[in-house]
C-alpha positions as CSV (number, residue, x, y, z in Angstrom):
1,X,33.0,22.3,39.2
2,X,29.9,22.8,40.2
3,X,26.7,20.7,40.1
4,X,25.4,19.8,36.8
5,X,21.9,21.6,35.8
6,X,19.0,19.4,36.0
7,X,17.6,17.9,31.8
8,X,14.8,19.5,31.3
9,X,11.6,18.2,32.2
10,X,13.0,16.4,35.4
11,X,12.7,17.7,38.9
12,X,14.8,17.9,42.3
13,X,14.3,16.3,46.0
14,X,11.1,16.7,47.2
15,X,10.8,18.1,50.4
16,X,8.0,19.1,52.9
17,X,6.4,21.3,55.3
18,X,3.6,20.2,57.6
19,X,1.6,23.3,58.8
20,X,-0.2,23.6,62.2
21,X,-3.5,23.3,60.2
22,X,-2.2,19.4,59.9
23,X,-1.9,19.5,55.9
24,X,1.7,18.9,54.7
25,X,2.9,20.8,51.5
26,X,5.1,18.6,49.2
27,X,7.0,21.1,46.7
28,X,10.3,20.1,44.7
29,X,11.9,22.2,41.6
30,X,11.4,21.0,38.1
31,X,13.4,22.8,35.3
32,X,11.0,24.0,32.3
33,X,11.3,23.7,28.8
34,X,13.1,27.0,28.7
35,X,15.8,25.7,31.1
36,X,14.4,28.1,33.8
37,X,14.4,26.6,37.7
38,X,10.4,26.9,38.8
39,X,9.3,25.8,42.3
40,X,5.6,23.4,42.2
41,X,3.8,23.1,45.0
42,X,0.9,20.8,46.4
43,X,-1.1,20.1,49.7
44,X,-2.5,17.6,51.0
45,X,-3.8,15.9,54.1
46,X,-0.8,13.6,54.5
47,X,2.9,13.3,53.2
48,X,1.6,10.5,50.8
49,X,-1.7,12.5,49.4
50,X,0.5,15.7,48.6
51,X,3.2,13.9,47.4
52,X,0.5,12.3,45.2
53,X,-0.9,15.4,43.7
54,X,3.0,17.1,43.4
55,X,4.0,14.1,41.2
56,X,0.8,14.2,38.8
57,X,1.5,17.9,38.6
58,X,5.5,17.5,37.7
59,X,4.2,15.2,35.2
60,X,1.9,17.1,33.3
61,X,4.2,20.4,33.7
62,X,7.1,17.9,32.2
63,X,4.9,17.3,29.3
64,X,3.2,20.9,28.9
65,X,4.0,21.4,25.4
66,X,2.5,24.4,23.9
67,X,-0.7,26.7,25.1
68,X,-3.1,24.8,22.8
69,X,-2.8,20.8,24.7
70,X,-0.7,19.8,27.7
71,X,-0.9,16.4,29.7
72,X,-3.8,18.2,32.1
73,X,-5.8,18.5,28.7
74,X,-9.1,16.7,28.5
75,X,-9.4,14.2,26.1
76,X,-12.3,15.3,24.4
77,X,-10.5,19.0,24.0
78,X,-7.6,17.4,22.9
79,X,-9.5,15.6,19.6
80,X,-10.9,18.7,18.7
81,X,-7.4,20.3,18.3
82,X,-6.0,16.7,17.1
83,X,-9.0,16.8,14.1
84,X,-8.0,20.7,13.2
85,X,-4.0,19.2,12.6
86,X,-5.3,16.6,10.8
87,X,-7.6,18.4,8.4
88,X,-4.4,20.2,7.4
89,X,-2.4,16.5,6.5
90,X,-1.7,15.2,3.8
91,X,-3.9,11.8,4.8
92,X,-6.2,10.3,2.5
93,X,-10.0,12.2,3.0
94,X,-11.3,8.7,3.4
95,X,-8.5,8.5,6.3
96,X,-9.8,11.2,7.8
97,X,-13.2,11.0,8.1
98,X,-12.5,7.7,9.6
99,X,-10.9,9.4,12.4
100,X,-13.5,11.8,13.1
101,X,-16.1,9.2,13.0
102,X,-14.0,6.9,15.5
103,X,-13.6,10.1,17.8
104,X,-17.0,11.4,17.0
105,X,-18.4,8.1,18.0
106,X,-16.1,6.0,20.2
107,X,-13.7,7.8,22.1
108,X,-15.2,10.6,23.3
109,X,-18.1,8.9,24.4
110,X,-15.5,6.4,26.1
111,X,-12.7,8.7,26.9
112,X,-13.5,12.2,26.6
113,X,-13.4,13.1,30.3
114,X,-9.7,11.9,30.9
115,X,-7.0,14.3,30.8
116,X,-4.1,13.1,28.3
117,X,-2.0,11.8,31.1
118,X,-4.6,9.3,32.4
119,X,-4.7,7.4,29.4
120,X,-2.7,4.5,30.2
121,X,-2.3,0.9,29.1
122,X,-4.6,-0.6,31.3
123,X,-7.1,2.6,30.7
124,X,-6.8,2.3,27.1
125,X,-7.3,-1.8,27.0
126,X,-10.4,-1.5,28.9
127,X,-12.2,1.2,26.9
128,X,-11.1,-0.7,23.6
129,X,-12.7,-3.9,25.3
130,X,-15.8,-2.3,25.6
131,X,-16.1,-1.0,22.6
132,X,-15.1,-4.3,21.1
133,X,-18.2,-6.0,23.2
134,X,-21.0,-3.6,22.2
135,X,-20.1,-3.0,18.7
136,X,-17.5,-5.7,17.4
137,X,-14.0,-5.9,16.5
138,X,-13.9,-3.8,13.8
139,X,-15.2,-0.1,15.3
140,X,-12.8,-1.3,18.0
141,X,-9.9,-1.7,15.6
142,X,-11.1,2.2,13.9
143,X,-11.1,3.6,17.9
144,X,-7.7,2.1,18.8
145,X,-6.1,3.4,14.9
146,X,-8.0,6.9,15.7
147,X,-6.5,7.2,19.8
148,X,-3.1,6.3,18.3
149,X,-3.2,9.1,16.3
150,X,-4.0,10.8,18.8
151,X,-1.5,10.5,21.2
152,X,1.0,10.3,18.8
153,X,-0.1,14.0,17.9
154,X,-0.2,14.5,21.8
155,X,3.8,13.0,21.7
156,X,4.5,15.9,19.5
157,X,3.2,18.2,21.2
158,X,5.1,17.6,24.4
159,X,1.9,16.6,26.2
160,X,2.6,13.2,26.2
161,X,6.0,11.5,27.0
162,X,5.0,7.9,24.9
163,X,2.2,6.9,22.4
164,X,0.7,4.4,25.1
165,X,-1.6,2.7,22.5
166,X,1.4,1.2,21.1
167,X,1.7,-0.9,23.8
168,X,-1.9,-2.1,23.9
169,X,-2.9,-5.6,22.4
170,X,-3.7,-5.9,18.6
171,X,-7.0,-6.5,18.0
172,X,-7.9,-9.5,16.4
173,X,-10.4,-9.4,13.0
174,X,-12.0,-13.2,12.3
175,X,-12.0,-12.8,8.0
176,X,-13.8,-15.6,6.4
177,X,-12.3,-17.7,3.6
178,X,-13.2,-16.0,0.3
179,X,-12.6,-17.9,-3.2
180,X,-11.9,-16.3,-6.1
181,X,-13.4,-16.4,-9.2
182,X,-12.1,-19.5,-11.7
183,X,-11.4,-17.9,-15.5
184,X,-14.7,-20.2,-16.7
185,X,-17.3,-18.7,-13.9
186,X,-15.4,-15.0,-14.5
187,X,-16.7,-15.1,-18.3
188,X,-20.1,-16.5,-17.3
189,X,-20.5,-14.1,-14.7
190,X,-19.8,-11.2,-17.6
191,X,-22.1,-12.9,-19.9
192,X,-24.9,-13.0,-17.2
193,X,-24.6,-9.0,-16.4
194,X,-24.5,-8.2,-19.8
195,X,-27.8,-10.0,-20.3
196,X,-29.8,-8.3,-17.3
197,X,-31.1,-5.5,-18.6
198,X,-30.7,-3.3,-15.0
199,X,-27.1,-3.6,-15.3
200,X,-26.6,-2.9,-18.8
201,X,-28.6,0.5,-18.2
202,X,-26.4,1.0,-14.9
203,X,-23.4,0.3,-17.1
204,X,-21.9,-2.3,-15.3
205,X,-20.8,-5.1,-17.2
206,X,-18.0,-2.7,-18.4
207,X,-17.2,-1.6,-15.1
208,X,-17.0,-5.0,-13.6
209,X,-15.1,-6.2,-16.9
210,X,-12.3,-3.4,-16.1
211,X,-12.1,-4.5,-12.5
212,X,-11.6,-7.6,-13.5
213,X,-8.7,-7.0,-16.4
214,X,-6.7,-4.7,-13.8
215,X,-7.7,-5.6,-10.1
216,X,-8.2,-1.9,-9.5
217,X,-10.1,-0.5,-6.2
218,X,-14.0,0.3,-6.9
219,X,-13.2,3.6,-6.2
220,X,-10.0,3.8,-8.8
221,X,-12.3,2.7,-11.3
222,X,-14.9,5.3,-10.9
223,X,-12.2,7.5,-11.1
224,X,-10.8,6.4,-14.1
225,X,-10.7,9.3,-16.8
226,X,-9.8,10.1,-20.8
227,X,-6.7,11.6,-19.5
228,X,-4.7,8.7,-17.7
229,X,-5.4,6.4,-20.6
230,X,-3.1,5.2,-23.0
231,X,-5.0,3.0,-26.0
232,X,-1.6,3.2,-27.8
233,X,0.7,2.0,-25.5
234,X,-2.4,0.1,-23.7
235,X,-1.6,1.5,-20.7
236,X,-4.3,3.6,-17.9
237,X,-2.5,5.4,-15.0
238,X,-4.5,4.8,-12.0
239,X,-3.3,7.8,-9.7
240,X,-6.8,9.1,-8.4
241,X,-10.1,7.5,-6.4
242,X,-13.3,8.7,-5.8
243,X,-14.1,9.9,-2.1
244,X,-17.4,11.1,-0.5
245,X,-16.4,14.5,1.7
246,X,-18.6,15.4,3.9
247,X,-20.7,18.5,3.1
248,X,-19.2,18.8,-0.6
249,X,-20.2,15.6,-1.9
250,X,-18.4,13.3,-3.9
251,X,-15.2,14.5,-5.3
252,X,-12.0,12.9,-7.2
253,X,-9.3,12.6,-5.0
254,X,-5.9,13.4,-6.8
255,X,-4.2,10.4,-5.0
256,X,-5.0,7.0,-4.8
257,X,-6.0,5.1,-1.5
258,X,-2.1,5.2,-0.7
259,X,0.6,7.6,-1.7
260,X,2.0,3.8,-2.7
261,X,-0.8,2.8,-5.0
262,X,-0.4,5.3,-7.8
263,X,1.0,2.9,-10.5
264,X,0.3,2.4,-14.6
265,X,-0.9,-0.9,-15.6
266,X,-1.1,-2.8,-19.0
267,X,-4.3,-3.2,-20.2
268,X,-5.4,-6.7,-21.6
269,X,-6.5,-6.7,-25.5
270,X,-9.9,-7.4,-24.1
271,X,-10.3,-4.1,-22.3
272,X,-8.2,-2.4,-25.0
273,X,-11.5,-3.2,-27.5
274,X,-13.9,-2.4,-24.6
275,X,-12.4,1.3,-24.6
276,X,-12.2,1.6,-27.9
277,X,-16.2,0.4,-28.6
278,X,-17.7,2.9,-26.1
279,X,-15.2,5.4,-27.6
280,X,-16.9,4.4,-31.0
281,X,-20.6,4.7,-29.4
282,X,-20.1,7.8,-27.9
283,X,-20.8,7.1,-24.7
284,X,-21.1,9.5,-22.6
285,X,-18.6,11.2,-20.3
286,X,-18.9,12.2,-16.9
287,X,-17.4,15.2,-15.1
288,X,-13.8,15.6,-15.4
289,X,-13.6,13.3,-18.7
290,X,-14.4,10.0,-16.3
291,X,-14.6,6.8,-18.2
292,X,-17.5,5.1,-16.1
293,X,-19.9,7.4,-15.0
294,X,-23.2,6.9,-13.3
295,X,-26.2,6.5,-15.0
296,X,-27.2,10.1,-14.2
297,X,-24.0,11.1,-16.3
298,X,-22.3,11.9,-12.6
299,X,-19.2,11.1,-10.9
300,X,-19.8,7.4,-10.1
301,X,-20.4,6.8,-6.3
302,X,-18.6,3.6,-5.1
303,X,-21.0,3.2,-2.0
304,X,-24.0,3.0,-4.4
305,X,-22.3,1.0,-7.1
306,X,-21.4,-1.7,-4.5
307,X,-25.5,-1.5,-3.6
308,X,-26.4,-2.1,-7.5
309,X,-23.6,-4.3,-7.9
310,X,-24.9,-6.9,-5.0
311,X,-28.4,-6.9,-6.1
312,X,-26.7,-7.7,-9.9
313,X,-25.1,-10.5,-8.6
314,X,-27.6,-11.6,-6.4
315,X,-30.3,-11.7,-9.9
316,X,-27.4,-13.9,-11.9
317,X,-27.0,-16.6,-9.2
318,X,-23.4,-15.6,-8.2
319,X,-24.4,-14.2,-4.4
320,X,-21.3,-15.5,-2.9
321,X,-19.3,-12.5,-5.1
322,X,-18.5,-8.9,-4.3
323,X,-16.3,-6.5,-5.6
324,X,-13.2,-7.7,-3.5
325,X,-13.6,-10.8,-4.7
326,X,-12.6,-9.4,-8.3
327,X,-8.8,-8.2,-6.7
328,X,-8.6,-11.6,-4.9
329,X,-9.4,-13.4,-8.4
330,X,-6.5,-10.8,-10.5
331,X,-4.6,-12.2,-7.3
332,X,-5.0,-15.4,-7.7
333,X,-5.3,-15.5,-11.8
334,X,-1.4,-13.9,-11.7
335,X,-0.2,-16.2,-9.1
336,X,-1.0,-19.2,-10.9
337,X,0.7,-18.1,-13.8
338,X,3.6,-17.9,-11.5
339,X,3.8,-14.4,-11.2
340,X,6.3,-13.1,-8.6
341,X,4.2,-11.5,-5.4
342,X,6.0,-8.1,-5.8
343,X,4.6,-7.8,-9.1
344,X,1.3,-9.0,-7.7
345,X,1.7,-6.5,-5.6
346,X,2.3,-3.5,-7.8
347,X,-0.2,-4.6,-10.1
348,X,-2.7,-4.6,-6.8
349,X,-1.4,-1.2,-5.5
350,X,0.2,-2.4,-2.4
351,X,2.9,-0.9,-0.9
352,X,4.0,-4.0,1.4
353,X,4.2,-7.8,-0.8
354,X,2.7,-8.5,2.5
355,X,-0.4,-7.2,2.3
356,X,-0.6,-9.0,-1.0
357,X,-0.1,-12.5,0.1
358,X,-2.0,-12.1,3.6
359,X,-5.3,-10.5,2.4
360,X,-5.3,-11.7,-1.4
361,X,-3.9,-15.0,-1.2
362,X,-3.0,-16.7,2.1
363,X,-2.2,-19.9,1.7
364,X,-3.6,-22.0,-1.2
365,X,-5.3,-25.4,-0.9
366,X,-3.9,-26.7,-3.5
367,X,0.0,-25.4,-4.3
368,X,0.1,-24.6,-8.0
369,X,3.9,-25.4,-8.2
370,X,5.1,-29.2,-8.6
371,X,7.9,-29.4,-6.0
372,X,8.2,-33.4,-6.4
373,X,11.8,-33.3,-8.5
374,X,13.2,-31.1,-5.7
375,X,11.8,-33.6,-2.3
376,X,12.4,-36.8,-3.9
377,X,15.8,-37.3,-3.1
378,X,15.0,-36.7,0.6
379,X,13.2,-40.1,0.2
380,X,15.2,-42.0,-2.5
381,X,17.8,-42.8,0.0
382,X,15.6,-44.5,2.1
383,X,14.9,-47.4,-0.3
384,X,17.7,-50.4,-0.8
């Protein structure tokens, strides 16, 4: 039998030749990705230098992919093809201008002069430290997300053997404790907008009002339109969110923040009568049939309704609230009445329960769940 043929991608013995000159050539034979038998060669001024150089070039040759990126590829080159693939995804448009700003911004200006293969562990944990020092942990969180996109894009392409930034430390996020909203200060908060007279003419207390009956996403609302609601069966299907894309403006996305978000939810009586009164007073609808549109009769923009928002709630004495706080508080409403977190979930748009409990309710202060009956007899015994 004869000798089994090398897997591809590995090489032979190494062996060497030292010239007259005084350099030594290291050359070995590494079988390509079309099973072929090529011969690399390197010099260098000592056994260990050329060695040195024929390893890093079996390596990138073992991880040359296709004509477009291979492990010799800078970085910066790299990102350029990496932001044409994504362009062509399926990822959210909000996803993917994050990406481009994290590259555009971070990791070019960090990492751009590497070739693919130099981006190590160690490599990838310092530039993320730095990062972290001179602009905070969350661009350094957006610059670790984007690289790992990255290189898993570099994995595919044969240019990388492993996604290194998997192995690289999480980076930690301080969040501050943030209350929700009791049912008493949620109606006074109402009443309050819908005596200011700048948020009644920015139509927000109906905005705010249908936040707070669903616990949809600022951008879900402002996407809400005629079409995906339901007055008979009380029902709206929230399936689509309002994005800015750069150099075409603000658009309505046709997904939600998360191919797992789409979901119909039951609206209260309350909102039921909202819709139906600005149905009644003809208010006016913006492009695409939208329920709440700006007060230019626009696609409302969820950047600048945060802005007028703040400054609302800053006039009616509730500064400590922000739109979040309204999920948190349909979080927290369904959980005391003993709502199961899955449903919490769904009604939240969260794929994972987890995401649910961690960001929206963590653990309570206070459990709202009498568990007396069932730890009693631990101690009952104890007593003659």
């Amino acid at each position: 039998m004869g000798r089994p043929p090398l897997p591809v991608g590995t090489h032979g013995r190494i062996d060497f030749h030292h010239a007259t000159s005084g350099r030594t050539r290291a050359r070995a034979r590494i079988r390509d990705i079309d099973g072929v038998l090529r011969p690399v060669t390197r010099w260098g001024g000592t056994e260990d230098e050329a060695v040195a150089l024929l390893r890093s070039a079996l390596r990138s040759r073992a991880c040359a992919g296709d004509h477009e990126i291979s492990g010799e590829t800078k970085v910066a080159a790299a990102i350029q093809t990496w932001l044409v693939d994504i362009d062509q995804s399926e990822l959210a448009v909000s996803t993917r201008q994050l990406y481009r700003a994290a590259a555009r911004l971070y990791l070019v200006p960090t990492l751009g002069s590497l070739r693919l293969t130099e981006l190590t562990v160690a490599v990838i944990e310092r530039a993320l430290a730095s990062i972290q020092s001179a602009r905070g942990p969350q661009p350094a969180r957006a610059a670790r997300r984007a690289l790992s996109s990255l290189c898993h894009y570099a994995v595919r392409h044969a240019a990388l053997p492993a996604n290194p930034v998997r192995d690289t430390r999480p980076i930690a996020c301080p969040r501050k404790r943030v209350r929700a909203l009791s049912a008493g200060e949620a109606v006074d908060l109402l009443t309050r907008l819908r005596r200011d007279p700048t948020a009644v003419r920015q139509d927000l207390p109906d905005f705010v009002e249908f936040m707070l009956g669903t616990g949809v996403r600022i951008g879900e609302a402002a996407a809400v339109r005629e079409a995906v609601i339901d007055l008979g069966t009380a029902t709206v299907h929230i399936n689509a969110t309002v994005v800015r894309v750069n150099g075409a403006g603000l658009q309505i996305q046709p997904r939600t923040k998360t191919f797992g978000s789409e979901r119909i939810l039951r609206l209260p009586p309350h909102l039921v009568r909202m819709l139906k009164r600005r149905h009644a007073n003809r208010r006016p609808r913006g492009p695409g049939g939208v329920i709440f549109a700006s007060p230019a009769g626009l696609i409302r923009d969820p950047s600048n309704t945060q802005a007028d928002l703040r400054q609302a709630l800053d006039r009616i004495g509730y500064p400590w609230v922000s739109s979040h706080i309204f999920r948190k508080t349909v979080a927290s409403r369904l959980d005391d009445e003993r709502y199961g977190i899955r449903h919490i979930a769904d009604q939240l748009g969260h794929a994972r329960p987890s995401t649910t409990l961690n960001y929206y309710l963590g653990r309570r202060a206070i459990t709202a769940i009498d568990f007396t009956d069932a730890l009693e007899p631990l101690l009952a015994g104890r007593r003659k």
